[in-house]
C-alpha positions in Angstrom: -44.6 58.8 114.5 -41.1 58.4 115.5 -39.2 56.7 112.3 -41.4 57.4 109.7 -39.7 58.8 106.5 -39.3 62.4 106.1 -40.8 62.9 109.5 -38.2 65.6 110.3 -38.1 67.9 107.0 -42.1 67.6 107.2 -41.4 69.3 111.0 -39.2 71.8 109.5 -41.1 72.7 106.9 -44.4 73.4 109.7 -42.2 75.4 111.3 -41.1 77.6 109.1 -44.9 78.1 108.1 -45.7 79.1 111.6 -42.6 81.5 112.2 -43.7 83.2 108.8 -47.4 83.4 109.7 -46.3 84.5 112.9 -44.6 87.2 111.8 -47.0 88.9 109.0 -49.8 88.4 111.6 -47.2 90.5 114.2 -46.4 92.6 111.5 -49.6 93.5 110.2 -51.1 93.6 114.0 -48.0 96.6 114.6 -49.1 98.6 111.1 -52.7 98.9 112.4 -51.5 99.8 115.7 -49.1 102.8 113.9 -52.3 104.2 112.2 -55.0 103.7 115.2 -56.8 106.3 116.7 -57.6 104.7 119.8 -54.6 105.2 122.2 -55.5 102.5 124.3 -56.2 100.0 121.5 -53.1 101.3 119.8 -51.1 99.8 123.1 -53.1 96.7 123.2 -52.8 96.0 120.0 -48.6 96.5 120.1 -48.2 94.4 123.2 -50.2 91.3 121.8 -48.3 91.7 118.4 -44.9 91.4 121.0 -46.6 88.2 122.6 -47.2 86.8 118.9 -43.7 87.5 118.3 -42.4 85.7 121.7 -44.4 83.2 121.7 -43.8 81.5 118.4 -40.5 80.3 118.8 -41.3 78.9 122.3 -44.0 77.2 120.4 -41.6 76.0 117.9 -39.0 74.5 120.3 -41.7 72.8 122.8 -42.5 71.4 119.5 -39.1 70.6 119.1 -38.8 68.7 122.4 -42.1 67.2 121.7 -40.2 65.8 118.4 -37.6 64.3 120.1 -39.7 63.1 123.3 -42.9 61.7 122.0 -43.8 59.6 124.8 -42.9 62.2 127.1 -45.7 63.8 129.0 -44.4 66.7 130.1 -43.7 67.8 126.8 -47.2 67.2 125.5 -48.4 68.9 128.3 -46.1 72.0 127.6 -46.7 71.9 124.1 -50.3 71.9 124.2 -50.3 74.8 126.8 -48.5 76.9 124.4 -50.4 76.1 121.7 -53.1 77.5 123.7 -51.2 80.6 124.5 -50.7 81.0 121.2 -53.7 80.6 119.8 -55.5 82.6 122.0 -53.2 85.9 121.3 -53.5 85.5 117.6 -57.3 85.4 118.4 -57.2 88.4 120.5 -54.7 90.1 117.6 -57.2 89.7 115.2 -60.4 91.1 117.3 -58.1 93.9 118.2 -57.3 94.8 114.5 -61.0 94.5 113.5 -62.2 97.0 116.6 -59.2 99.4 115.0 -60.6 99.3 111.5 -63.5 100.8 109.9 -65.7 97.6 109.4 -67.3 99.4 106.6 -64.4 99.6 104.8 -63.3 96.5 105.9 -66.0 94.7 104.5 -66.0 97.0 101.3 -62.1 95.4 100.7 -63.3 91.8 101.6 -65.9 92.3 98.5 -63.3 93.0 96.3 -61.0 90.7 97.3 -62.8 87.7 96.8 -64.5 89.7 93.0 -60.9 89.6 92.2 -60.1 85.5 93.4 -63.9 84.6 91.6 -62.0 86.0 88.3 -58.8 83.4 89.2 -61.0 80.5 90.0 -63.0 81.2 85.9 -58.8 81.3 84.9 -58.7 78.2 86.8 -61.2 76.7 84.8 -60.2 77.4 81.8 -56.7 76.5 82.0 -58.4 72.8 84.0 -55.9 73.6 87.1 -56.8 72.0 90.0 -55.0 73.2 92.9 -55.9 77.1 91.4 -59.1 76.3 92.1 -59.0 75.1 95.5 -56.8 77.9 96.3 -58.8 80.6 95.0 -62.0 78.8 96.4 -60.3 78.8 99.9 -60.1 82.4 100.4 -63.0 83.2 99.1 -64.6 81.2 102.0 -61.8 82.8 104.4 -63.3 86.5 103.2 -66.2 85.5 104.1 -66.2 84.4 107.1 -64.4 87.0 108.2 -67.5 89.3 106.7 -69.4 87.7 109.2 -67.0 88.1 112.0 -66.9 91.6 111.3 -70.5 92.2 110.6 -72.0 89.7 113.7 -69.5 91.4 116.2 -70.9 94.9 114.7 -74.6 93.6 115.1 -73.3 92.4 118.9 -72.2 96.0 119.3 -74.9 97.8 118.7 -78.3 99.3 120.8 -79.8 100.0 117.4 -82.8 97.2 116.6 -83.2 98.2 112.7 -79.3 98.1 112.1 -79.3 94.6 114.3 -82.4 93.1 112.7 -80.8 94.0 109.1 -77.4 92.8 110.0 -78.7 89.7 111.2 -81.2 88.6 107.9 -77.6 89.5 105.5 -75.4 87.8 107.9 -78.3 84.3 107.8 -78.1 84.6 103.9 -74.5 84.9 103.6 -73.2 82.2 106.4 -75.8 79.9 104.4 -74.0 80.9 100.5 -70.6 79.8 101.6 -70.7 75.8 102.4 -73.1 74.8 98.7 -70.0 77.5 96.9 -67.5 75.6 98.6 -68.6 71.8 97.4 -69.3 72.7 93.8 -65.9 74.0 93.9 -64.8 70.8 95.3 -66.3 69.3 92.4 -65.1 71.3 89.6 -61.7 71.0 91.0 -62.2 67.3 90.7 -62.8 67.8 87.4 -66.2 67.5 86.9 -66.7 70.8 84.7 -70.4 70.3 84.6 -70.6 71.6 87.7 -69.3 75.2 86.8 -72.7 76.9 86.3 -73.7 75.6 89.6 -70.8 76.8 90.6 -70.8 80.2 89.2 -74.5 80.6 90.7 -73.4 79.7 94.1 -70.3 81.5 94.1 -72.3 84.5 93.2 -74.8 84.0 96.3 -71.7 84.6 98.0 -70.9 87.8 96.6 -74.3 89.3 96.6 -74.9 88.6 100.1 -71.6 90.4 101.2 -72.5 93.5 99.5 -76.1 93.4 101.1 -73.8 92.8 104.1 -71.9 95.9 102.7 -75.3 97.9 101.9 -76.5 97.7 105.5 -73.2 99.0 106.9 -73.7 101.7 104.2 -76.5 102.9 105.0 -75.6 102.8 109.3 -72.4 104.5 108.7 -73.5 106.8 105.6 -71.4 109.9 105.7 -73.0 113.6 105.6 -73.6 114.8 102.4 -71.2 116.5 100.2 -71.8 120.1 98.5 -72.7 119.4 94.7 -70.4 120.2 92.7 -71.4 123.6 90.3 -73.0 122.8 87.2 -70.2 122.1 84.0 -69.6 125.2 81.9 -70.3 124.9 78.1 -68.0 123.4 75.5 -66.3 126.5 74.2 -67.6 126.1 70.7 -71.5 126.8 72.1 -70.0 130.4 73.7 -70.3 133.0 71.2 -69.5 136.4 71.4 -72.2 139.1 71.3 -71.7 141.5 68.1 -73.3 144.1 70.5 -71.2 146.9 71.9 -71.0 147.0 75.5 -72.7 149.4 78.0 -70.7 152.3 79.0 -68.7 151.9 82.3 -71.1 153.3 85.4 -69.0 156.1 87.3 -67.2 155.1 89.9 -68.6 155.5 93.2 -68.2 158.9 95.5 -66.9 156.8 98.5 -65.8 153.5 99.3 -68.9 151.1 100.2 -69.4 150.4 103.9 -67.6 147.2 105.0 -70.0 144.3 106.2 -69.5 144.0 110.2 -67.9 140.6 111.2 -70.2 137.9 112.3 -70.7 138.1 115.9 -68.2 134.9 117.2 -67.2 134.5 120.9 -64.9 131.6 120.2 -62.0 133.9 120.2 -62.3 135.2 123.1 -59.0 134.7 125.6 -57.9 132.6 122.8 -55.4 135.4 122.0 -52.6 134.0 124.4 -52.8 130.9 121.8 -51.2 133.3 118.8 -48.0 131.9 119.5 -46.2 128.3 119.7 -45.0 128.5 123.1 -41.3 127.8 124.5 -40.4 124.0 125.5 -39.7 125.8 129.0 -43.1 126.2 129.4 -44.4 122.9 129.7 -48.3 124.0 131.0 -48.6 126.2 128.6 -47.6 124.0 125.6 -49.9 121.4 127.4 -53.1 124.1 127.0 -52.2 125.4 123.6 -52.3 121.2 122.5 -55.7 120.9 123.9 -56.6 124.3 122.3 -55.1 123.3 118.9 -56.8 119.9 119.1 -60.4 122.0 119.9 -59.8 125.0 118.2 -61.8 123.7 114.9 -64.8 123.1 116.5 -67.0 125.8 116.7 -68.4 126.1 120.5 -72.1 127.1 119.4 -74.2 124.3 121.2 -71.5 122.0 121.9 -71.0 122.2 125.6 -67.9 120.0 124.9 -65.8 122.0 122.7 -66.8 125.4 124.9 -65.5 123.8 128.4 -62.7 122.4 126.6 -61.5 125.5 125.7 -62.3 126.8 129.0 -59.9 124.6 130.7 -57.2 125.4 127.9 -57.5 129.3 128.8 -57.6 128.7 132.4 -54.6 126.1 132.4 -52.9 129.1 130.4 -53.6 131.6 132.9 -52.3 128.7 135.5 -48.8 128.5 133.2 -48.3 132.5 133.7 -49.1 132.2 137.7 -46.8 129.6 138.4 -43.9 131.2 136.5 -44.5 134.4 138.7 -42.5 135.0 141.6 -44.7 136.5 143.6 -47.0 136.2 146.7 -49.5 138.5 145.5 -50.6 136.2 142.7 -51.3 133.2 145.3 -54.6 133.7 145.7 -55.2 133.6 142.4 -53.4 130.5 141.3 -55.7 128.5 144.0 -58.6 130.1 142.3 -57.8 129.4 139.0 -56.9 125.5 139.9 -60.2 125.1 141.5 -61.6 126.4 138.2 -59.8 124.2 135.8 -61.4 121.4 138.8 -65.0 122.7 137.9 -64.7 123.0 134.5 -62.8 119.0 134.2 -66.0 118.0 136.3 -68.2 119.8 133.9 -66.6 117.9 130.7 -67.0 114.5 132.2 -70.4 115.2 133.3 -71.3 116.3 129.5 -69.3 113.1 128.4 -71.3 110.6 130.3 -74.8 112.3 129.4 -73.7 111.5 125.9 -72.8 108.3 126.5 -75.8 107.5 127.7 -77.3 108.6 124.7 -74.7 106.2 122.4 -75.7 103.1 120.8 -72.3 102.0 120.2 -71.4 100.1 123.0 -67.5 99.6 122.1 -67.5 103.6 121.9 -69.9 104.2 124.9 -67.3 102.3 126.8 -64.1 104.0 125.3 -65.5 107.9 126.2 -66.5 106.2 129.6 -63.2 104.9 130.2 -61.1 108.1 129.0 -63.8 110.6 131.0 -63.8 108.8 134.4 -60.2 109.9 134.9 -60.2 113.3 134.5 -62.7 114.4 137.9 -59.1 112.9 139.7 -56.5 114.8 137.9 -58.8 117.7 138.1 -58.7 116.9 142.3 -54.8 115.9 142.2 -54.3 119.7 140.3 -56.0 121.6 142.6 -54.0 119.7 145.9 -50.6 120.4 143.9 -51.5 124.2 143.1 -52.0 125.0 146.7 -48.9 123.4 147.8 -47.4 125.1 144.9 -48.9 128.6 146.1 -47.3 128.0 148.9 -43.6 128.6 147.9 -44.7 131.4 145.9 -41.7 134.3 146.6 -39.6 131.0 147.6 -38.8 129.2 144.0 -35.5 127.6 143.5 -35.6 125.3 146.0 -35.7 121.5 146.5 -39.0 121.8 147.0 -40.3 123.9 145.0 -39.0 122.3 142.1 -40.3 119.2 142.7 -43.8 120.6 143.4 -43.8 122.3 140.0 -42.7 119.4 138.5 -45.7 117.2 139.9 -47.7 119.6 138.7 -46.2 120.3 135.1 -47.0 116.5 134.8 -50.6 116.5 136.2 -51.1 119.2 134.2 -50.3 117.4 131.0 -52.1 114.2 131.8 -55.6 116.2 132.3 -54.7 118.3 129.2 -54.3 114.8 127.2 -57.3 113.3 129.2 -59.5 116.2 127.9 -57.9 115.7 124.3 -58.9 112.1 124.2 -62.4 112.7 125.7 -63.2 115.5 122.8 -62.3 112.6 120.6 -64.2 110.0 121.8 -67.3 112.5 122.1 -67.4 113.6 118.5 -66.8 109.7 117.8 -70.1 108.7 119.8 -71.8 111.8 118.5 -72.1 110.0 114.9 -74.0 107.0 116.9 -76.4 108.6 119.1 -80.2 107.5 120.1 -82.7 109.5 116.9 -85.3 109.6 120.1 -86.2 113.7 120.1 -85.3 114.6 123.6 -82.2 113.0 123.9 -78.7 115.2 124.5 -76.9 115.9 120.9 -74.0 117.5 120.2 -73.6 119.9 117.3 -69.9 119.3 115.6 -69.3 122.3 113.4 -66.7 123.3 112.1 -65.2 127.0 112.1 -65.0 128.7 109.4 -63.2 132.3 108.5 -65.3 135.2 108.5 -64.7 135.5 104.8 -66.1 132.0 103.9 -69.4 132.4 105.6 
């Protein structure tokens, strides 16, 4: 109200809160962004982070006016549509950042987090601190919630009924441990001490029921089992050495044992051309060896994926070395190999949505969807540009012909990085996949020297 004492420094101080909330939540919104694997959510994620940014000072000065006008109402009608704004895109910053982490982890951090606040609220108690306890108390309730964010938008995301049904009894149990925590708090802080045990007891409802929370997620997300580790030697005082003499040396052998053939392996085949980093003034060919050094781990044993990945990265090779050529003889050949490259982009989205159909993971079902669907077009636009391209074969140099090749440099690098991104998103979905027998699986395996196996 306009006179009241202080009215002004109590304005500036809420300002300042907000411009300093505003700019660890922008902060923290760009850091998650930086480590994202998610290209798209990467760029969502950095353009509501800039609208957090903007928006809080426009916030702050229709505030402002607001402050100075507070009968006006225009300026409560501004105000309160950019407080709307605003809280909307902090909304939508935070549900970005949580689709961008691993909620497992997420959830895992959360636990200890509020482990490590339980231990400050016991100090609190101890040292009879009031406002230590409410503190300490408030996020605790804050982690929680957010535990059940996390965890309901997981059980909203999924096809799988167990994981749902499971998510759903911890998520009951743990939304119901968080309000009885909170009001013996309330009482201990108001010094009632007595209330501590009942305290402590509810407190630790809270905890239990995020690491059941925790436990689900554990066992949805569990990672593949780990080669155990070789059996410890003995201490060195058990080894003792045998007063035996040793048997005498066997002669060595006539001739040199036969070496083992190499396992038989068709992944390297016409991979050769990949040996070497190639020249920045070969654009489509530094585009193919990217999607054959982003492939070239995975073995293509019965992962159709991986093997018409690598197609395409062969053929888009071959397409490099045919563009570069000045001659007419090879234009034929250039046509042919773009309508290849077409077949094989058609055959990798057609593998893409089979699995996808097979996903129970319907934020990733929707990302390899998204990142798949484009590629059929570049595959059409490469084949249109090639031709026109054969065309000035035995011509190059002119106005023409350089822009053709420069369409087609970049087509070729956006279904390069299409393919990239799919591969990803497919071994992504491949962890969350229907356990019906019948339904299309991927294997991801990685390739291993001939030595090692």
């Amino acid at each position: 109200m306009k006179g009241t004492i202080g009215r002004e420094a109590n304005f500036n101080d809420k300002a300042a809160a907000l411009k300093a909330f505003s700019h660890r939540a922008a902060t923290t919104a760009h850091m998650v962004a930086a480590a994202a694997d998610n290209k798209r959510l990467a760029d969502r994620l950095a353009h509501t982070a800039t609208q957090v940014e903007k928006l809080a000072p426009q916030l702050i000065a229709a505030g402002k006016i607001r402050f100075n006008y507070p009968d006006s109402k225009v300026a409560e009608e501004h105000l309160n549509n950019l407080k709307t704004q605003y809280a909307e895109c902090v909304l939508r910053a935070r549900d970005l950042c949580d689709q961008a982490l691993d909620p497992l982890e997420f959830v895992n951090t959360a636990g200890e987090l509020m482990q490590k606040h339980t231990y400050l609220c016991e100090d609190a108690i101890r040292q009879n601190d009031s406002q230590k306890m409410v503190d300490n108390t408030s996020a605790i309730a804050r982690l929680a919630n957010r535990v059940l964010l996390v965890g309901g938008s997981e059980r909203d995301n999924t096809e799988d009924g167990h994981l749902a049904r499971s998510l759903t009894a911890a998520l009951e149990r743990l939304q119901g441990s968080i309000a009885p925590a909170v009001q013996r708090a309330k009482r201990v802080a108001l010094g009632d001490l007595s209330q501590a045990p009942d305290w402590r007891h509810a407190n630790n409802e809270i905890l239990q029921s995020a690491r059941e929370v925790e436990g689900v997620l554990s066992a949805h997300y569990r990672p593949a089992p780990r080669t155990p580790p070789p059996p410890p030697l003995p201490p060195v005082t058990q080894i003792h050495a045998s007063q035996q003499q040793a048997p005498p040396r066997p002669p060595p052998p006539a001739s040199a044992p036969p070496r083992p053939p190499l396992p038989a392996d068709t992944d390297d085949e016409g991979e050769d051309i990949f040996s070497r980093q190639p020249h920045p003034s070969q654009p489509i060919l530094v585009a193919a060896h990217n999607l054959h050094k982003a492939v070239r781990e995975w073995s293509s044993k019965d992962n159709e994926i991986i093997a018409a990945a690598k197609r395409m990265a062969i053929l888009m090779a071959r397409l490099s070395e045919l563009v570069r050529q000045d001659s007419k003889g090879s234009k034929r050949e250039l046509i042919a190999t773009a309508k290849a490259i077409a077949e094989a982009s058609e055959e990798v989205t057609r593998l893409a949505k089979k699995l996808a159909l097979e996903c129970t993971d319907k934020r990733i079902r929707t990302n390899l969807l998204q990142v798949c669907e484009r590629i059929p077009t570049i595959g059409t636009q490469l084949k249109i540009l090639s031709t026109v391209k054969a065309t000035m074969l035995g011509a190059q140099g002119s106005e023409e012909d350089q822009e053709a090749t420069e369409m087609l440099v970049g087509n070729a690098q956006n279904l390069m990085q299409s393919v990239k991104e799919t591969v990803k998103a497919a071994e992504g979905a491949s962890i969350k996949i229907r356990t019906e027998q019948g339904g299309y699986k991927l294997r991801w395996v990685r390739r291993s020297p001939w030595y090692q196996m």
